[in-house]
Backbone bond lengths (Angstrom), bond angles and torsions (degrees), N, CA, C in turn:
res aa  C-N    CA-C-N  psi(-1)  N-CA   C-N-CA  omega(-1)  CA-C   N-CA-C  phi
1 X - - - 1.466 - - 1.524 109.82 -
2 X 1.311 108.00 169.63 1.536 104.18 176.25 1.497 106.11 -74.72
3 X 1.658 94.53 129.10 1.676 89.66 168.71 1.318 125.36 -102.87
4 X 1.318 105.49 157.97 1.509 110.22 -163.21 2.097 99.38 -127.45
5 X 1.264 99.01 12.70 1.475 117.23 -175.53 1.605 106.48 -65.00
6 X 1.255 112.62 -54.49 1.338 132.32 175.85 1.378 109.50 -64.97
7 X 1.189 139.84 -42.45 1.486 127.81 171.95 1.196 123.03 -79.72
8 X 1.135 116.48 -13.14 1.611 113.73 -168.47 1.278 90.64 -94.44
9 X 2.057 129.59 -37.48 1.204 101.27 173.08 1.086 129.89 -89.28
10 X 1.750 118.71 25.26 1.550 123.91 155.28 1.565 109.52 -91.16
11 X 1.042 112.33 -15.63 1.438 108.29 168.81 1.475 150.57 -45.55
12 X 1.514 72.46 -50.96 1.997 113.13 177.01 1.524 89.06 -54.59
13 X 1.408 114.55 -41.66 1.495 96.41 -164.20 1.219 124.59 -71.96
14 X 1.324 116.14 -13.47 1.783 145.33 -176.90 1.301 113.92 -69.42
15 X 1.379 129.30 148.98 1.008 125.11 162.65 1.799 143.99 -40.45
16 X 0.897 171.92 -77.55 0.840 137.93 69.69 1.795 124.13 -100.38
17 X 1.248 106.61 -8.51 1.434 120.84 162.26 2.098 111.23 -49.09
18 X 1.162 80.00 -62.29 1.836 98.24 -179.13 1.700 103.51 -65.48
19 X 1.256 128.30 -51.84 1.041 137.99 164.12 1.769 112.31 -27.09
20 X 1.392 112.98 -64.58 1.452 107.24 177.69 1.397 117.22 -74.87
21 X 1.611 106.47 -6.70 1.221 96.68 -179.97 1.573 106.90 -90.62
22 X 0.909 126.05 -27.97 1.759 128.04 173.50 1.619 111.84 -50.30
23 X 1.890 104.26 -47.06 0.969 113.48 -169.59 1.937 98.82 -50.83
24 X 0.988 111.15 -63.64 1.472 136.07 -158.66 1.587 88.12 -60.02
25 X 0.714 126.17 -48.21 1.485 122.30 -166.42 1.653 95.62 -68.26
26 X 1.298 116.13 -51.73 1.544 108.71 -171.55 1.812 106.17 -76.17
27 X 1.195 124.51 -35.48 1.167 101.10 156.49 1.755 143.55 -69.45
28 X 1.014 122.62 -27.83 1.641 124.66 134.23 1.357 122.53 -26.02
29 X 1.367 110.95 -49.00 1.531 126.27 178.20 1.857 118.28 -54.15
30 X 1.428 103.19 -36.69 1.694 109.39 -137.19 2.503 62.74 -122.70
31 X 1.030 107.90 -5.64 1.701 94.92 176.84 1.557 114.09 -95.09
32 X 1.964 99.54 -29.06 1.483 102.70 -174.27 1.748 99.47 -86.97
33 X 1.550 128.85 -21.89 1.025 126.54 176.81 1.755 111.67 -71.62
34 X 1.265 115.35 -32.67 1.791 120.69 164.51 1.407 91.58 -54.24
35 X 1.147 143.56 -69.27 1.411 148.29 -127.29 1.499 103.88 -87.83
36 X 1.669 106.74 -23.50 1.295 95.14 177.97 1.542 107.04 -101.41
37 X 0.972 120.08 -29.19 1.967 117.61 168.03 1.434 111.55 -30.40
38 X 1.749 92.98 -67.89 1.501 93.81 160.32 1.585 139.67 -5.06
39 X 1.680 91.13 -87.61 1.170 116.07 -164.58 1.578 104.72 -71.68
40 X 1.152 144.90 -25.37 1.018 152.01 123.71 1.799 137.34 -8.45
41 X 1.607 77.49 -51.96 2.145 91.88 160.53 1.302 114.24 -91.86
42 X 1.304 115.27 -6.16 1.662 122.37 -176.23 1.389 94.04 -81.59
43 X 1.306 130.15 -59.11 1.334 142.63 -158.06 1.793 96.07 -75.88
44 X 1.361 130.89 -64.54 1.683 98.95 174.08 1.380 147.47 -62.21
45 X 1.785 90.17 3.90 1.612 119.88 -164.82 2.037 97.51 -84.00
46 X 1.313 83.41 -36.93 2.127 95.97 -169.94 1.006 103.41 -55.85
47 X 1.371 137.24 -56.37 1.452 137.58 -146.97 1.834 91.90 -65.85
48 X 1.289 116.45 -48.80 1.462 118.78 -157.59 1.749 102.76 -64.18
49 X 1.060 99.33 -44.51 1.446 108.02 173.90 2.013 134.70 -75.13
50 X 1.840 85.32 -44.88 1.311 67.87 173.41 1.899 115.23 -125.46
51 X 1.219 115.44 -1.53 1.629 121.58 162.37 1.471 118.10 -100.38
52 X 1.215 115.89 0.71 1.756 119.35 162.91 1.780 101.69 -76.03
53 X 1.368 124.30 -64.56 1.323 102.66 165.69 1.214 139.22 -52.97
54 X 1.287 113.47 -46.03 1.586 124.78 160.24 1.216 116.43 -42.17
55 X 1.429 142.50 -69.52 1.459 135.42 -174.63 1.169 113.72 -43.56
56 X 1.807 113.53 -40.84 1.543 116.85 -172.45 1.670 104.67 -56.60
57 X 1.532 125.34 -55.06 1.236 130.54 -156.49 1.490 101.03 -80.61
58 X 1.525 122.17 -54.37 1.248 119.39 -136.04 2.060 94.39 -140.85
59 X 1.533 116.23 54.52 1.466 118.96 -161.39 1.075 107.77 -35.91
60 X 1.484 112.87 -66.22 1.668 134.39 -166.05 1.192 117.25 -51.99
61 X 1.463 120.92 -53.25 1.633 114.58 142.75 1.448 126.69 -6.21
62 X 1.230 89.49 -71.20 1.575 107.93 -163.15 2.174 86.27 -64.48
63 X 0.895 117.74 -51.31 1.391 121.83 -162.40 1.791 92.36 -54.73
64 X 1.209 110.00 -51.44 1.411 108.33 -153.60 1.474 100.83 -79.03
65 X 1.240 110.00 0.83 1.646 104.83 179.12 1.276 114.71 -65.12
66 X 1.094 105.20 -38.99 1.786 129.39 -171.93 1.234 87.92 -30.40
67 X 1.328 135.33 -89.59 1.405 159.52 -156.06 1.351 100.37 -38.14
68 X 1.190 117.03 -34.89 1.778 123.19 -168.74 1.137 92.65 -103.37
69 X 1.377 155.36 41.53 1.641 158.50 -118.55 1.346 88.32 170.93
70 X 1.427 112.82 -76.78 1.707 115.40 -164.86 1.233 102.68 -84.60
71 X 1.187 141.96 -38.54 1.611 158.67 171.60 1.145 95.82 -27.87
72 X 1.964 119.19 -52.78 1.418 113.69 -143.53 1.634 107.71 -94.50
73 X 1.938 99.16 -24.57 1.715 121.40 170.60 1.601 106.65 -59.61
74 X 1.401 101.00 -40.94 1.486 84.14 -176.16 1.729 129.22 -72.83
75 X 0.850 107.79 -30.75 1.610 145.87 157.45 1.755 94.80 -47.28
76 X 0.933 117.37 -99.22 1.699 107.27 167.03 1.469 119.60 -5.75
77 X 1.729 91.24 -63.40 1.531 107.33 -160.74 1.844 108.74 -41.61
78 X 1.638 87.41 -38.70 1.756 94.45 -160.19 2.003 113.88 -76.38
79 X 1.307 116.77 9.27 0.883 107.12 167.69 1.535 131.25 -137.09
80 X 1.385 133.60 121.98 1.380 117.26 -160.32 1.320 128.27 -20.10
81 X 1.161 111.22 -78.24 1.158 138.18 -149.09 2.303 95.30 -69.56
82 X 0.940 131.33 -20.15 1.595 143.87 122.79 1.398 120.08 -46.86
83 X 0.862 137.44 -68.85 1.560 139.58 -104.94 2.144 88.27 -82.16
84 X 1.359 113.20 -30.64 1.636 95.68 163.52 1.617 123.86 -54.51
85 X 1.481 110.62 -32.63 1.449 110.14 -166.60 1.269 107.08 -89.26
86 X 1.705 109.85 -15.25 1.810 111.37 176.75 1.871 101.72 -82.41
87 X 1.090 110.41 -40.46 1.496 110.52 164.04 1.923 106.58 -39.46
88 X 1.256 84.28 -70.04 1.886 90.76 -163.63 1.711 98.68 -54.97
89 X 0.997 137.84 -47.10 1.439 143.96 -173.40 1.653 120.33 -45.54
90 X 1.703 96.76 -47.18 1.608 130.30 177.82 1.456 110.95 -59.87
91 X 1.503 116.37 -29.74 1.870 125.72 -174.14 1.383 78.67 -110.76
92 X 1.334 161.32 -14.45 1.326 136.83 177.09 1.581 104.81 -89.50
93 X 1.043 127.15 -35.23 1.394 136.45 159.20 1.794 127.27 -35.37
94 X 1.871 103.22 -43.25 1.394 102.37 170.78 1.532 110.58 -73.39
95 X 1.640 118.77 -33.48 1.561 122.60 161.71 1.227 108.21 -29.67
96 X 1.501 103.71 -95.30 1.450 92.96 -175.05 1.936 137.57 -44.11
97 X 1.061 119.18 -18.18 1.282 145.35 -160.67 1.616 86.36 -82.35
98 X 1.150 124.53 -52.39 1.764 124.49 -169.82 1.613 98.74 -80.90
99 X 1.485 109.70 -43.77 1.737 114.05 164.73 1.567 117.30 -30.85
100 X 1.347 82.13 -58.63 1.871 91.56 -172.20 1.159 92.75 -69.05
101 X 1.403 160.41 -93.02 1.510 166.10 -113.83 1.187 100.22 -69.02
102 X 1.310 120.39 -34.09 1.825 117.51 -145.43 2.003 92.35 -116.33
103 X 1.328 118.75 -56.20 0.921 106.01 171.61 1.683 133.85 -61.10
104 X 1.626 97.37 -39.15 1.601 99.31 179.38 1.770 113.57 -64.00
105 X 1.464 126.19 -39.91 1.157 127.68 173.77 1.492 148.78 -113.63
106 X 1.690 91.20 -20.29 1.557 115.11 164.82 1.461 130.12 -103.59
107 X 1.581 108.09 8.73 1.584 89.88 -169.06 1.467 117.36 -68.42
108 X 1.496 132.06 3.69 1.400 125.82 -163.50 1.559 89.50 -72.68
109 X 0.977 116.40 -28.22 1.930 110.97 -162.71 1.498 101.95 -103.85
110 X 1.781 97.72 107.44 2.102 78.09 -175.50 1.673 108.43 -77.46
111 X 1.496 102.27 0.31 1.708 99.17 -150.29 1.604 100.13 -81.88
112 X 1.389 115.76 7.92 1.755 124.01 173.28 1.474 96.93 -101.08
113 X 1.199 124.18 -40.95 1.556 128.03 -172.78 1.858 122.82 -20.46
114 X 1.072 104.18 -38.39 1.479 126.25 145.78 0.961 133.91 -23.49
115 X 1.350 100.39 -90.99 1.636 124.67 -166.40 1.253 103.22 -76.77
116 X 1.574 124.11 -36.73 1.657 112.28 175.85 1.506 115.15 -86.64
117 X 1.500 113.91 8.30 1.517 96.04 164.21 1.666 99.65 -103.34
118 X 1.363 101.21 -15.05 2.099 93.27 171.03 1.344 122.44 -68.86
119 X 1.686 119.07 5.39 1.220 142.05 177.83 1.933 103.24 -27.15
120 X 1.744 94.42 -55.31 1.793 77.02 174.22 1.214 134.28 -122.75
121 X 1.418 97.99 30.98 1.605 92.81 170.72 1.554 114.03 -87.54
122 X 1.336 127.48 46.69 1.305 121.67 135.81 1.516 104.00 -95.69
123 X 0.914 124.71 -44.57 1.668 121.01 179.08 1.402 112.18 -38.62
124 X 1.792 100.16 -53.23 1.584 106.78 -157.41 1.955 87.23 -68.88
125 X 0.802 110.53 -61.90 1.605 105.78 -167.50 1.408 108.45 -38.89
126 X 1.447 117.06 -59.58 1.059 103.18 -173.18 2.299 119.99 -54.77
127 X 1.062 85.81 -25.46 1.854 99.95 -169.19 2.053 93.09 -58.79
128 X 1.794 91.79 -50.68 1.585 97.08 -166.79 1.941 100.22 -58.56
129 X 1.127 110.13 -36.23 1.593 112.90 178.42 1.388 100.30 -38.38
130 X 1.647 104.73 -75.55 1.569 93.88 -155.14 1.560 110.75 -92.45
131 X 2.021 111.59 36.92 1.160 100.47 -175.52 1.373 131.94 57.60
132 X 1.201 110.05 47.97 1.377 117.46 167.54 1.779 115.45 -125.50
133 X 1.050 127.92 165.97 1.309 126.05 -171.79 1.863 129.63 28.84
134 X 1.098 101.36 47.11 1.227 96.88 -154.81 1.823 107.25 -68.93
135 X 1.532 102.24 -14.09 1.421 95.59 175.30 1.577 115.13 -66.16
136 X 1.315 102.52 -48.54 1.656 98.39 -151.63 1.521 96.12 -81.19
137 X 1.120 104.15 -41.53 1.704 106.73 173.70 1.984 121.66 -53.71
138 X 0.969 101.70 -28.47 1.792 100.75 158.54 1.162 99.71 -90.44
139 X 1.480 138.59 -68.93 1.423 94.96 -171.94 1.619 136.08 -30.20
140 X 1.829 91.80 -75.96 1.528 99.23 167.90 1.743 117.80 -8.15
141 X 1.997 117.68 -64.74 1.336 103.47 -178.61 1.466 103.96 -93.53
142 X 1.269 130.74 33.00 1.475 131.66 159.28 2.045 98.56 -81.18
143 X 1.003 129.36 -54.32 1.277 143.74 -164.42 1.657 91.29 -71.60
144 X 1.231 94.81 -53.38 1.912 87.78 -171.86 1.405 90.91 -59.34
145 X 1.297 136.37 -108.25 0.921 112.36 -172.47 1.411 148.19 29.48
146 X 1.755 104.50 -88.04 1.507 92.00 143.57 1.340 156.45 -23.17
147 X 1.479 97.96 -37.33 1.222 105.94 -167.82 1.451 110.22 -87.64
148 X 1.475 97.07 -26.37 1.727 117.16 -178.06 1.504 105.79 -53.04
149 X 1.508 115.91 -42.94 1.425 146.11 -172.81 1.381 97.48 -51.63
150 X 1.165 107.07 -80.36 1.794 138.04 -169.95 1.461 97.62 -59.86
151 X 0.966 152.29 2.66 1.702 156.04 -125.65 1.791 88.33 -148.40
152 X 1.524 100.86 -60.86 1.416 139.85 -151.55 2.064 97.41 -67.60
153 X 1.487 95.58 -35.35 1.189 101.14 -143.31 2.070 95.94 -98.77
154 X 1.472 97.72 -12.00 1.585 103.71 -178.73 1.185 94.20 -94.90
155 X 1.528 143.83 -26.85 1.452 114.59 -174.61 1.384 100.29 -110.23
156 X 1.135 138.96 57.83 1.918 161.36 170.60 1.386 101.84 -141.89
157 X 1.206 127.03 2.75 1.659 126.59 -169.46 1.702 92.47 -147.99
158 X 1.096 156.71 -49.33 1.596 152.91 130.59 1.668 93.24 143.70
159 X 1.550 94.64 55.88 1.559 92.33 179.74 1.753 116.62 -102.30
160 X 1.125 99.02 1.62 1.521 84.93 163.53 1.255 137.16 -108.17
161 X 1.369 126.81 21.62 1.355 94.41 132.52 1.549 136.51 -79.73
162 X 1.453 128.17 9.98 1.176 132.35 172.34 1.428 93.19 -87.97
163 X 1.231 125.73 -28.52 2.145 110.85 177.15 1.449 88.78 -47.87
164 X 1.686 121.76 -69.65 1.146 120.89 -121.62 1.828 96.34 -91.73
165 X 1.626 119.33 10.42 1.329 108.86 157.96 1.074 106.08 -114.24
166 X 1.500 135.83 -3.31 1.348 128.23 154.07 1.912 121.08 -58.20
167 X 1.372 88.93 -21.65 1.819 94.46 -168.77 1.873 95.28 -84.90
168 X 1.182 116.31 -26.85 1.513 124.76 -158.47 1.606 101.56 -97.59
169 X 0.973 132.81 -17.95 1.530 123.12 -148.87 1.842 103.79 -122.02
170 X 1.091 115.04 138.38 1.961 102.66 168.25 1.550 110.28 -48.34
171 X 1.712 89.74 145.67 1.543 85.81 179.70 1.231 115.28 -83.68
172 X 1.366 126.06 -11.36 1.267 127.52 -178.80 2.029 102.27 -75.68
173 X 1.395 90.37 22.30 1.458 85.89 -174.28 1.895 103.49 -138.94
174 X 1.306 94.49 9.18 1.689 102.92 -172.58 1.945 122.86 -81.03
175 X 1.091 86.81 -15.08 1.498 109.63 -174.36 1.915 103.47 -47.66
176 X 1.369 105.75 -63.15 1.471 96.71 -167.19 1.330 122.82 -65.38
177 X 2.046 97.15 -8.14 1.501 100.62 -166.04 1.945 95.83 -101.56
178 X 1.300 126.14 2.87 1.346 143.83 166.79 1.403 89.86 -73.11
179 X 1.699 124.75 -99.75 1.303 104.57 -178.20 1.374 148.99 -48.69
180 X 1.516 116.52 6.47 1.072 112.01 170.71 1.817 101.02 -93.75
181 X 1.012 137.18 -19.84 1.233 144.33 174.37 1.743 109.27 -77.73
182 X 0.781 111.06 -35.22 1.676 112.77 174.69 1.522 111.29 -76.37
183 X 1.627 114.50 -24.58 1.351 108.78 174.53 1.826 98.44 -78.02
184 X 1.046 104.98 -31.29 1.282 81.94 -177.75 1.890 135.16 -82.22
185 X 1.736 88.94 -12.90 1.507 81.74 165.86 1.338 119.37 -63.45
186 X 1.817 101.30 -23.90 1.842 107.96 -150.78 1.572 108.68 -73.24
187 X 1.636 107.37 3.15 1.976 116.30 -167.59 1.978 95.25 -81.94
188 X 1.373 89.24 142.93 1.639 95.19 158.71 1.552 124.38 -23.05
189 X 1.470 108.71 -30.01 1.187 81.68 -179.20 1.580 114.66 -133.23
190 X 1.359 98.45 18.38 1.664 89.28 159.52 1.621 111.96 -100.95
191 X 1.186 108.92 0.58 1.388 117.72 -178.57 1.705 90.63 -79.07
192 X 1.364 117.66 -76.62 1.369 117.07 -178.43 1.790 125.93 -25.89
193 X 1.903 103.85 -40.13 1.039 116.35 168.15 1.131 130.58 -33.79
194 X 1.812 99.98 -54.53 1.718 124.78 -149.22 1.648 101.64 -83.72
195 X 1.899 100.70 -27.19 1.623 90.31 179.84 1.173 121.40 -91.68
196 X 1.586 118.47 4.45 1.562 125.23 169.29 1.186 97.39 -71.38
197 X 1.336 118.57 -60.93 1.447 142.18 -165.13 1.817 102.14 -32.46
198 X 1.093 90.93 -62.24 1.317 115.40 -157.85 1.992 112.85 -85.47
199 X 1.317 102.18 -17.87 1.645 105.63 169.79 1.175 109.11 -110.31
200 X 2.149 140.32 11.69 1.254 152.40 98.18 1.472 112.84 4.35
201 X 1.767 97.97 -85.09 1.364 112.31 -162.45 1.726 113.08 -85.30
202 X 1.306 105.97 0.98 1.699 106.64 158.52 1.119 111.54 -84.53
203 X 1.393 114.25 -61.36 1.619 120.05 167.00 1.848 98.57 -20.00
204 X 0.888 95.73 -89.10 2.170 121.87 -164.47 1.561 88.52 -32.32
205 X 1.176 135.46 -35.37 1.838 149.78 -122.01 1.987 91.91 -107.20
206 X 1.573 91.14 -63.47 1.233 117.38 -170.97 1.835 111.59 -68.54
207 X 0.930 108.70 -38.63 1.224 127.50 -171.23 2.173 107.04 -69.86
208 X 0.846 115.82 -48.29 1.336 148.32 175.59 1.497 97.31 -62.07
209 X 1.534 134.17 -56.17 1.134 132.42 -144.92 1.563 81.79 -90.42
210 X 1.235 149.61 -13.93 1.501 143.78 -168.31 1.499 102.70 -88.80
211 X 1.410 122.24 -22.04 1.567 132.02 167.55 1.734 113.58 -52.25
212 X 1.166 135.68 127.95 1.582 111.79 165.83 1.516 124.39 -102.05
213 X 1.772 97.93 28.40 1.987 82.39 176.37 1.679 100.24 -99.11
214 X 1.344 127.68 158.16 1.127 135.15 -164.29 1.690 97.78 -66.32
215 X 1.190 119.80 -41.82 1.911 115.98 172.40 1.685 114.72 -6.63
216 X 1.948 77.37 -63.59 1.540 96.19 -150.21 1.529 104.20 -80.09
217 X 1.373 137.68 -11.27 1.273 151.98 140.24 1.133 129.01 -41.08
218 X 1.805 130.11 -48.30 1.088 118.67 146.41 1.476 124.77 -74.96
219 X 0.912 118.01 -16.22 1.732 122.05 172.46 1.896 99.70 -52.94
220 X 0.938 99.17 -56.44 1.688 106.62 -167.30 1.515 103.19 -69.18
221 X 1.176 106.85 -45.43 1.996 109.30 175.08 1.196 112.51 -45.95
222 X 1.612 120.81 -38.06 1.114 115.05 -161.71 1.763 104.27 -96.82
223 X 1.231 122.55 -21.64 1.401 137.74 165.62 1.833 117.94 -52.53
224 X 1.387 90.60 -54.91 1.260 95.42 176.36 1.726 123.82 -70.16
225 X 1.250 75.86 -27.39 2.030 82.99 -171.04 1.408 111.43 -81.92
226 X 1.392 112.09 3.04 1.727 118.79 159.63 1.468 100.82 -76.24
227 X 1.378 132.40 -33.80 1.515 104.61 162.53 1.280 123.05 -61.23
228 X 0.986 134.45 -44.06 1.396 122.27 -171.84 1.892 114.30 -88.06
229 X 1.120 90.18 14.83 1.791 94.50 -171.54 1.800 82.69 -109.02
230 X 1.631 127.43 -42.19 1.400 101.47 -167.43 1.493 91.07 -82.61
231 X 1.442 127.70 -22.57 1.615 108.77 -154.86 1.630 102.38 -80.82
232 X 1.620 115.92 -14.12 1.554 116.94 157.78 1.548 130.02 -54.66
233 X 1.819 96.44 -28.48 1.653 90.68 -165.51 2.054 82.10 -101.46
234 X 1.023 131.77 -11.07 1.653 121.78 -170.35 2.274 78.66 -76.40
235 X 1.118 125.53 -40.56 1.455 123.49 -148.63 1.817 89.53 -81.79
236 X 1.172 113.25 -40.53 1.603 118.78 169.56 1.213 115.31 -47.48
237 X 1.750 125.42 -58.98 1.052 128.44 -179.80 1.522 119.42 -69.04
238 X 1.084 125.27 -28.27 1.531 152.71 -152.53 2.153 80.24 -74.57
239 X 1.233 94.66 -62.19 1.710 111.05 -168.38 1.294 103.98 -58.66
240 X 1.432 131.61 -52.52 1.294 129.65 -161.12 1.308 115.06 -59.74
């Protein structure tokens, strides 16, 4: 977590005017870093909810949002008292951007699913090189990541060919091909899978949150919130 161990015991040494002011400053600090974890799990949480339906009906939509995505980061970007949330907005933007591409026209093939959401990590690398964006750009590969995970974790368990008749078939017709995929997480060894899987990306999650620059805060928000984004769609399927 962000620590505030180290300032408070430079504090003591301060007057006490300066003293509350350190205090205050490091708590602000360790409130905008809550706020961005957050906002961070909010943002890999959207796509599932509200551009997974959207791409299906209306792709291009979803494509052209992008623009009103980075449009609105950059706009952020340009003024202090913004310019973290236009950062964070700008790496949520390449998310959606691989969202739109892959879901609106490619999802029949999961075995690209990958590579078209790694769409920008040449950008992001290059940005992290010369130190630029470092928020939105770790997130951005905080989420990939995830996804790498979740990607990682269906072909170690032999779940795709149920992606690729879930992507092909009416959904009002997906149900038997849901439970046949849920039996198969439920075997010895996709269970075993899911808790490597899944005490990985706490590890990676946990580890990150002991950092105190805001980067590494949304990096972990967005890491972590692939648990609760796949254990939503295993509880979706589980129901159907």
């Amino acid at each position: 977590m962000v620590s505030s161990t180290s300032s408070v015991t430079s504090a003591r040494a301060l007057p006490s005017g300066k003293t509350s002011q350190v205090l205050s400053l490091t708590q602000t600090r360790e409130r905008q870093a809550g706020f961005f974890f957050l906002a961070a799990a909010f943002l890999v949480s959207v796509p599932v909810f509200i551009q997974t339906p959207l791409v299906r009906l209306f792709p291009w939509v979803s494509l052209l949002l992008t623009g009103g995505w980075a449009i609105l980061g950059i706009a952020l970007l340009k003024h202090p008292k913004t310019q973290i949330w236009g950062d964070l907005l700008i790496g949520f933007s390449w998310s959606w951007l691989a969202g739109s591409i892959y879901w609106g026209w490619l999802r029949w093939e999961p075995l690209i699913h990958l590579p078209v959401e790694s769409i920008g990590v040449p950008f992001a690398c290059w940005c992290l090189w010369r130190g630029w964006g470092k928020i939105g750009n770790w997130f951005y590969l905080g989420s990939l990541l995830g996804t790498a995970i979740t990607d990682l974790f269906f072909y170690l368990t032999g779940l795709i060919p149920y992606w690729r008749q879930l992507m092909q078939v009416n959904p009002a017709l997906a149900r038997p091909i849901f439970q046949s995929a849920i039996a198969q997480i439920q075997t010895p060894w996709g269970i075993s899978w899911a808790v490597v899987l899944v005490d990985l990306l706490i590890v990676v999650g946990w580890r990150s949150l002991q950092k105190p620059e805001l980067h590494w805060w949304a990096f972990a928000g967005a890491v972590l919130s692939t648990i609760l984004v796949d254990s939503l769609f295993l509880l979706a399927a589980s129901m159907s």
